[in-house]
N, C-alpha and C positions, 0 to 999 in steps of 0.2 A: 297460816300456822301460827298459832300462840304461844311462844316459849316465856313461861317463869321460872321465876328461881324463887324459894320461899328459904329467909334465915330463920332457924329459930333455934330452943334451946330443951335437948331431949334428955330426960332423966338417965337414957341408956349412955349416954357419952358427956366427958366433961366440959367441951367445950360445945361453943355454937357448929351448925350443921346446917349444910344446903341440900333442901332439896329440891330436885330438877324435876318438871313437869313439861309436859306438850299437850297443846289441847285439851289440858286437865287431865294427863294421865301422867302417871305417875314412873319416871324412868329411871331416876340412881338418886343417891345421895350423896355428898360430899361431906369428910368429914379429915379432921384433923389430928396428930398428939402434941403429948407436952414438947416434944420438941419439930415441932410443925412438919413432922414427915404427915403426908397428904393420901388420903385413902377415897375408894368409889368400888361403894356397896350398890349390888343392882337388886333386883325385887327377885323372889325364889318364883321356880316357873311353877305357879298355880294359874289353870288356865279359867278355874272360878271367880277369877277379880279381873278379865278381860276388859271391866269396861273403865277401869280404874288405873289398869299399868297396861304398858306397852313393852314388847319386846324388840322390835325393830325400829329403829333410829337409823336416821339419813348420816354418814359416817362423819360429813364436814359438819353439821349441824350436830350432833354430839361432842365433839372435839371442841367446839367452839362451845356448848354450854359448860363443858366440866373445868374449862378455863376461866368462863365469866364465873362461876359457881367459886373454885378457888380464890380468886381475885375478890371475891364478897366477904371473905371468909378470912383475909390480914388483916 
């Protein structure tokens, strides 16, 4: 299994943003505010972009990405 984490910077939010991938599909995002309270947006169920997002995540291997994803993101 291939877990990334990609930082980058999305004109929809003002600060930087992690996003969480598996095997190249695409599973939450990590994101921040001004005052670092911590949000995880998941992808809306379209089941037309199946080959691009996932919806089922192993629960410790989730748990553990949206930690490392936070921790990218101080």
């Amino acid at each position: 299994m291939k877990k990334e984490i990609l930082i980058s910077s999305d004109s929809n939010y003002d600060n930087l943003v992690a996003e969480i991938y598996i095997d190249g599909k695409y599973i939450a995002l990590v994101s921040y505010d001004e005052e670092h309270n911590f949000f995880v947006e998941t992808p809306t169920m379209n089941r037309s972009n199946e080959e691009i997002i996932t919806h089922k995540v192993e629960y410790n291997t989730f748990i553990e990405l949206l930690e490392e994803a936070k921790n990218s993101l101080k």
